[in-house]
C-alpha positions as CSV (number, residue, x, y, z in Angstrom):
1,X,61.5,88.9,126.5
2,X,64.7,87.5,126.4
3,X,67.2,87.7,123.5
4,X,68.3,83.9,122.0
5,X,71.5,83.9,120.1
6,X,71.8,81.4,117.5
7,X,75.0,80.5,115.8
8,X,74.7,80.2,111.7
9,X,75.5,76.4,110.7
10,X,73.9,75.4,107.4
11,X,73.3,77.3,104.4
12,X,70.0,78.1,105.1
13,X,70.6,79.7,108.1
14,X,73.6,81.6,106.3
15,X,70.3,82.8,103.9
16,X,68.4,84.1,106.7
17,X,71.6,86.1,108.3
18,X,71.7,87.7,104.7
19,X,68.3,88.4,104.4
20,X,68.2,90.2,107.7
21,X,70.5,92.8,106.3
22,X,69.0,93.1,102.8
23,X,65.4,93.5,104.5
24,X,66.0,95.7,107.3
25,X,67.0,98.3,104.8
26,X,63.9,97.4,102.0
27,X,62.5,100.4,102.7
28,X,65.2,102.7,103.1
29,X,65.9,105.3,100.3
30,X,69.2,105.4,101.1
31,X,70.3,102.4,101.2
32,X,72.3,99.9,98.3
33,X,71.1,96.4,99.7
34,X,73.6,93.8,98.3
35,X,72.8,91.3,96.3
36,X,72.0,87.7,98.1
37,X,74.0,85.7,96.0
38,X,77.2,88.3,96.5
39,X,77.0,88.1,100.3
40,X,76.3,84.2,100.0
41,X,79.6,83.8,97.8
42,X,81.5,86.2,100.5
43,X,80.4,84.8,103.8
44,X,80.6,80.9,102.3
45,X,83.9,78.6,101.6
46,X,83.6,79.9,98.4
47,X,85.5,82.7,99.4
48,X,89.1,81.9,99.7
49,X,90.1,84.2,103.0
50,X,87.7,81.4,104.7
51,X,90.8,78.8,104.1
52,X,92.5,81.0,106.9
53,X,90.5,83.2,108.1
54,X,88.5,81.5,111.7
55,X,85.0,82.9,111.5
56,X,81.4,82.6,113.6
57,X,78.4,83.9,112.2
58,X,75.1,84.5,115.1
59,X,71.6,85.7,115.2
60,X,69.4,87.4,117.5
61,X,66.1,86.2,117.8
62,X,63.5,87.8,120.2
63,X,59.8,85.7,119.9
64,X,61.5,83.3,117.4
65,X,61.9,86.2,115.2
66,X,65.2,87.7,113.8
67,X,66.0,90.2,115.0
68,X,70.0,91.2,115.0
69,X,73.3,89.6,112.8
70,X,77.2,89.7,113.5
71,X,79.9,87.9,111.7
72,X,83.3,87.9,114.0
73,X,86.5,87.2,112.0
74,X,89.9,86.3,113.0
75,X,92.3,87.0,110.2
76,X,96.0,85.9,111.3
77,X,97.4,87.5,108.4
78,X,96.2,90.9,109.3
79,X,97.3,90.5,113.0
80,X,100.4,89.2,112.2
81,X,100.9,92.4,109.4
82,X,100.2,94.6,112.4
83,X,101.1,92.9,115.6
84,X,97.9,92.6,117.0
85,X,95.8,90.2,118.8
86,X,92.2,91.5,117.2
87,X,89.0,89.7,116.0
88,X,86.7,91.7,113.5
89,X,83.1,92.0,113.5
90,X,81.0,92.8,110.8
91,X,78.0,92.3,108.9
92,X,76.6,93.9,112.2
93,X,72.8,94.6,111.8
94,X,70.2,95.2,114.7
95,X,67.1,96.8,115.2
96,X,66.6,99.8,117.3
97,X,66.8,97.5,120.9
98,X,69.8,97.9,123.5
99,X,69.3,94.3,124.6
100,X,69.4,92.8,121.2
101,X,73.1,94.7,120.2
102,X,74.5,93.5,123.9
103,X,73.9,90.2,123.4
104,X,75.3,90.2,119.8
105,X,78.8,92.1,121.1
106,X,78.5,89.8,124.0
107,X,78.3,87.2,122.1
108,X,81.4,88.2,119.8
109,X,83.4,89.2,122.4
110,X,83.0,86.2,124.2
111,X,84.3,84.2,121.0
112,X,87.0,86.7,120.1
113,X,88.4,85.9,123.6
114,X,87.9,82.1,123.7
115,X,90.2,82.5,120.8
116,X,93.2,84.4,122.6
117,X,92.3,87.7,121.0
118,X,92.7,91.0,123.0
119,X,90.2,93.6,120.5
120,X,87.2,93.1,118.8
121,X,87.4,95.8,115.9
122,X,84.8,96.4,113.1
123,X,83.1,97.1,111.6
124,X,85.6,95.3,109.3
125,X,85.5,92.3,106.5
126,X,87.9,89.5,105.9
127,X,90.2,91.9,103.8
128,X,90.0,95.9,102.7
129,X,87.9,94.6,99.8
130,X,85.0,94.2,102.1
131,X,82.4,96.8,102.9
132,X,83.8,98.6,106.1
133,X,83.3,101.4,108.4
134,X,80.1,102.1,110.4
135,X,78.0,105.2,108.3
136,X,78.7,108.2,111.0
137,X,77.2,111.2,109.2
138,X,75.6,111.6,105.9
139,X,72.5,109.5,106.5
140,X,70.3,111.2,104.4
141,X,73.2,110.8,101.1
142,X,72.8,107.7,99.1
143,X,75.2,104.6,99.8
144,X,76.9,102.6,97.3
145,X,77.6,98.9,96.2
146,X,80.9,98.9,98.1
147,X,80.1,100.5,101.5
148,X,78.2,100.1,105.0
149,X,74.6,101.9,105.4
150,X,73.3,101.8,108.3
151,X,70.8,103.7,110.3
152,X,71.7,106.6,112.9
153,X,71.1,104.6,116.0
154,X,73.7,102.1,115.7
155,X,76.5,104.3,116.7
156,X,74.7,105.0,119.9
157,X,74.3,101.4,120.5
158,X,78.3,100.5,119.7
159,X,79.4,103.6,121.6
160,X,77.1,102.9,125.0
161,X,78.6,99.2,124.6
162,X,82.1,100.8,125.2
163,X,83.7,100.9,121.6
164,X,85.9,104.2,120.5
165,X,86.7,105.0,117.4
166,X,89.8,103.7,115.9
167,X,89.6,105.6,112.7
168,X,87.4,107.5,110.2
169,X,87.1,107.8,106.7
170,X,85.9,110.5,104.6
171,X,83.8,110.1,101.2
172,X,83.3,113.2,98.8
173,X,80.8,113.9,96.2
174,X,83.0,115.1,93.4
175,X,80.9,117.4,90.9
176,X,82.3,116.4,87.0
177,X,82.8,119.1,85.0
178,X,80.6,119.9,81.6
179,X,84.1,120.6,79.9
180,X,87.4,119.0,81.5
181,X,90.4,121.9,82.3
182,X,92.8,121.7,80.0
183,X,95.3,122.4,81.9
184,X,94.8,118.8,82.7
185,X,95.4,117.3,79.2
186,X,99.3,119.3,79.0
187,X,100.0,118.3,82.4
188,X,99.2,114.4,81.2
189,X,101.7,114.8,78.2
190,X,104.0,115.9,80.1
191,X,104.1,113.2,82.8
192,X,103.7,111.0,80.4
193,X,106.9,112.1,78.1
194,X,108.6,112.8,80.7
195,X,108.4,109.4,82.8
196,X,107.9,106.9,79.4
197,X,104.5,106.3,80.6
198,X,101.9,105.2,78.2
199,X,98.2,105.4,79.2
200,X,96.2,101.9,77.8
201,X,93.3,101.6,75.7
202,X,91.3,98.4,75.7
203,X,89.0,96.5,73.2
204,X,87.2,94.1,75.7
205,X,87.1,93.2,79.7
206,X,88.9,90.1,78.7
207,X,91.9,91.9,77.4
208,X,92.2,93.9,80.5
209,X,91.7,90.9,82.8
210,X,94.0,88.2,80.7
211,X,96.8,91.0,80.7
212,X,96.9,93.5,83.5
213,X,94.5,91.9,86.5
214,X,97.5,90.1,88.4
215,X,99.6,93.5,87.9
216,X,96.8,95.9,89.2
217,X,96.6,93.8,92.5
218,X,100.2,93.7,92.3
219,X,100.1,97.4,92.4
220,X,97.2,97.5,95.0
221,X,99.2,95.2,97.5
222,X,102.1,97.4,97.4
223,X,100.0,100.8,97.6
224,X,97.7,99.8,100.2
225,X,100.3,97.9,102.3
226,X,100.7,100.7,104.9
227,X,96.9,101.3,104.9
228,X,94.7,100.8,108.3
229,X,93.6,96.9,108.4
230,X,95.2,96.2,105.2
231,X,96.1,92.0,104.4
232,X,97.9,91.2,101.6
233,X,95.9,89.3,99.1
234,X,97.6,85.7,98.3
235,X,96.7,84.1,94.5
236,X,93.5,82.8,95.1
237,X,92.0,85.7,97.0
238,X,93.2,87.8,94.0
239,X,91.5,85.4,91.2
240,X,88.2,85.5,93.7
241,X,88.1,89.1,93.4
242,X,89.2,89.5,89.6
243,X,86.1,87.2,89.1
244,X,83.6,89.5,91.5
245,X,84.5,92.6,90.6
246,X,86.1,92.7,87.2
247,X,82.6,91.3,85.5
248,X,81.0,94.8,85.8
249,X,82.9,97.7,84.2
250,X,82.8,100.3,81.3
251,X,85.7,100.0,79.5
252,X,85.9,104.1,79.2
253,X,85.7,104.9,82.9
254,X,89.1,103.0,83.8
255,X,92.5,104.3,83.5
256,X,95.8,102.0,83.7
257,X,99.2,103.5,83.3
258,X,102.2,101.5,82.2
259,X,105.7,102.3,82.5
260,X,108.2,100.9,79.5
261,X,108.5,97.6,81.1
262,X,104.4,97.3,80.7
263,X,104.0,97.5,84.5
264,X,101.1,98.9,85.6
265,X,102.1,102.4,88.0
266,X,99.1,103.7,88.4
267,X,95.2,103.0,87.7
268,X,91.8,104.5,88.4
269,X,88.8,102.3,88.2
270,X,85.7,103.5,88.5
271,X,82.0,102.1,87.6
272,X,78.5,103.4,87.0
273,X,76.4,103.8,90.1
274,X,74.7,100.6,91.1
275,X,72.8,101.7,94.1
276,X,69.4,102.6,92.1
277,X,69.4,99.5,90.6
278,X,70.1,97.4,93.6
279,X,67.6,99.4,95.7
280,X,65.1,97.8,93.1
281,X,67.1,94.2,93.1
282,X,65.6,93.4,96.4
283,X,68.3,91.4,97.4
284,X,67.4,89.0,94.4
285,X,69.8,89.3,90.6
286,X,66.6,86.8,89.1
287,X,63.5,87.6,87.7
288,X,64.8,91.2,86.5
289,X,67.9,92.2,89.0
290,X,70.0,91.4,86.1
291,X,68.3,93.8,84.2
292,X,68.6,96.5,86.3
293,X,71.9,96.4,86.9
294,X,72.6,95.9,82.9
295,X,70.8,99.2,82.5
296,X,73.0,100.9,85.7
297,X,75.8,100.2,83.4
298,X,74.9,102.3,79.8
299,X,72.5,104.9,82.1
300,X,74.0,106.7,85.0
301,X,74.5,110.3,86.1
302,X,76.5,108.8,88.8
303,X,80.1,107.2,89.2
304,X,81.7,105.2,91.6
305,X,85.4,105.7,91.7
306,X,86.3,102.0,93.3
307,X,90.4,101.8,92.9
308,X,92.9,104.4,92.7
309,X,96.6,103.6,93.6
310,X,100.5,105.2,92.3
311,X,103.0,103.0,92.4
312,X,105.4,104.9,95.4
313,X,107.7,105.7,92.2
314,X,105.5,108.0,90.8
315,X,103.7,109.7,94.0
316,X,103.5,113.7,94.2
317,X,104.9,113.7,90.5
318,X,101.6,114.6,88.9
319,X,100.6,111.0,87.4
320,X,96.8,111.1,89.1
321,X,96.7,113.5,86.1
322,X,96.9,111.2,83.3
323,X,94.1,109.0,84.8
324,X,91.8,112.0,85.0
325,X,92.5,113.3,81.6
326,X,91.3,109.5,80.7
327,X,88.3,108.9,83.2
328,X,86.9,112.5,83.7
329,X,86.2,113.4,80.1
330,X,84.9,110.5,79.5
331,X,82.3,110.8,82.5
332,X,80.8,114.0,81.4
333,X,80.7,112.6,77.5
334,X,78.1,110.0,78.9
335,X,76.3,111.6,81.2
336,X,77.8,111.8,84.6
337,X,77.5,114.7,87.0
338,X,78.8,113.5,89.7
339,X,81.4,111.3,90.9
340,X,81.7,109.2,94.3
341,X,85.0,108.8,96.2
342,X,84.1,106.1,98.3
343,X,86.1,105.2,101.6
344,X,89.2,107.9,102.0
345,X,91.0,107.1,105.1
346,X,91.3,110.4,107.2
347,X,95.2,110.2,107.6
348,X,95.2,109.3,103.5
349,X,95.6,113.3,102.5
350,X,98.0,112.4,99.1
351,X,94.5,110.9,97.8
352,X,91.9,113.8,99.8
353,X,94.3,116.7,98.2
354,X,93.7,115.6,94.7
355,X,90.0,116.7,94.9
356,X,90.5,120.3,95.0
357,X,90.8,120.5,91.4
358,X,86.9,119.5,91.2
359,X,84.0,121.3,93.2
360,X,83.6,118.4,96.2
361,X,81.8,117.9,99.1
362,X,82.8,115.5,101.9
363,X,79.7,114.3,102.1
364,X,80.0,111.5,104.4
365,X,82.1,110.1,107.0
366,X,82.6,106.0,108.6
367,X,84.2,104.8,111.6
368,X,86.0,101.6,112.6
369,X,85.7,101.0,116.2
370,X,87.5,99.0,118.7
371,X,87.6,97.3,122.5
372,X,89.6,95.8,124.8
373,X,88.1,92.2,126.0
């Protein structure tokens, strides 16, 4: 039967492409479906990378049914950062059928080119931000809210297509401790005497957002700027994500670190787990997703660490201490056990290295892939 490829033009169709993904994975214990209206938001003008970025979105359909997704990306920014002429692809999902993943790389390749470009790369987002990094090993460990699952087969099917791997990442499972070293806590006082650094405290989300949300991007652009894929994020991307992401937080399991100017030189932010509670989501924040990420919030054993970044200043001078005197502690006081990394990349050892103070596993490991077209 032959594969039909269907490019995504109105919003309902955007819908369907989402609901592929979400319901490919309904039954997977493994998996962190997003949530409909996030992807909706991300993949629609609503998004402000779209005001630069060129982007296609297709289907696969085999007996009028859905059956595979790609989103292909062309962010100038990025290639002009890094000198390159590639297209992204991501949002990749396909079932278990050879045919069905050609036609969808076909299909993107065939666009990337029409476009000048001289890669296809992914699986990538519009910016770092963006879930990336095809699941490699570790398919039996539970995903989170900002990363890629996918099932074992799709790395056979990119591979046979003629991608290689670009670069890995690793993620650990960091096991918190019941009582935090202290050796920890002196080191903090130190760094901070020694360096004028003061460690904030907040009352609300608001206060952290109205004051120190432009800084900590601020911080993040500089950090991240000789990252893999890395874009620097202009105003409105910045205000798009402070809106996303800043809504959901506990105001003990961040850390931001000022200097005596009030910049901000180094932060940790991390958040409950989500993945149980999207698992039971659906895809859908209405009738009860709202509740069960409201509960994710105030009952975890899990973590996510999401942000970690030293201002250049302050690297290899034992200021990753300070933030886990203020995060760790604080973990085991409400009933975490363990933490989650998220996305390391492999060549990031300065942010790999600061594990071995904790018993860690690298539990699993994601690949971007590229190819010549």
């Amino acid at each position: 039967m032959a594969i039909e490829i269907q490019e995504v033009k109105t919003k309902s169709e955007l819908k369907k492409f989402i609901w592929f993904g979400i319901n490919l994975y309904k039954d997977c214990e493994f998996a962190a479906p997003p949530l409909m209206m996030d992807d909706l938001l991300n993949l629609s003008k609503g998004n402000p990378a779209l005001e630069f970025c060129e982007t296609a979105y297709y289907v696969a359909k085999k007996e009028g049914k859905i059956v595979g997704r790609i989103a292909c990306i062309i962010n100038p920014v990025g290639n002009d950062t890094w000198k390159e002429k590639k297209a992204r692809f991501g949002w990749v999902d396909f079932i278990d059928d050879k045919e069905v993943s050609k036609a969808l790389f076909d299909t993107a390749s065939a666009w990337a080119k029409s476009k000048g470009m001289h890669e296809l790369n992914g699986p990538l987002g519009f910016t770092d931000f963006d879930p990336e990094g095809l699941l490699i090993s570790g398919y039996d460990q539970v995903g989170t809210l900002a990363t890629i699952y996918n099932y074992p087969y799709y790395v056979q099917h990119i591979e046979d297509y003629g991608f290689v791997k670009d670069i890995d990442w690793n993620e650990y499972l960091i096991t918190i401790p019941d009582e935090f070293p202290e050796k920890f806590f002196r080191i903090a006082e130190i760094v901070k005497q020694k360096y004028n650094l003061r460690s904030l405290r907040f009352k609300s989300r608001k206060d952290v957002v109205d004051n120190y949300s432009l800084k900590i991007f601020d911080l993040l652009n500089l950090c991240y700027q000789h990252l893999y894929g890395f874009t620097k994020l202009n105003e409105k991307q910045i205000a798009f994500y402070i809106k996303l992401y800043f809504s959901f937080f506990r105001l003990d399991t961040i850390s931001i670190v000022v200097d005596e100017k009030d910049d901000v030189v180094a932060l940790g932010i991390a958040m409950p787990s989500f993945t149980k509670a999207l698992q039971k989501a659906k895809g859908h924040l209405f009738p009860l997703g709202w509740y069960y990420m409201l509960r994710a919030l105030n009952k975890n054993t899990v973590v996510d660490l999401y942000l970690m970044a030293v201002h250049p200043d302050y690297q290899n001078k034992g200021v990753n201490s300070i933030m886990f005197a203020d995060i760790m502690p604080n973990a085991a006081k409400n009933g975490y056990k363990f933490a989650e990394s998220n996305p390391e990349l492999e060549t990031n050892t300065k942010m790999s290295s600061q594990w071995g103070s904790f018993e860690n596993v690298n539990h699993k490991r994601r690949r971007a892939y590229v190819k010549s077209i």
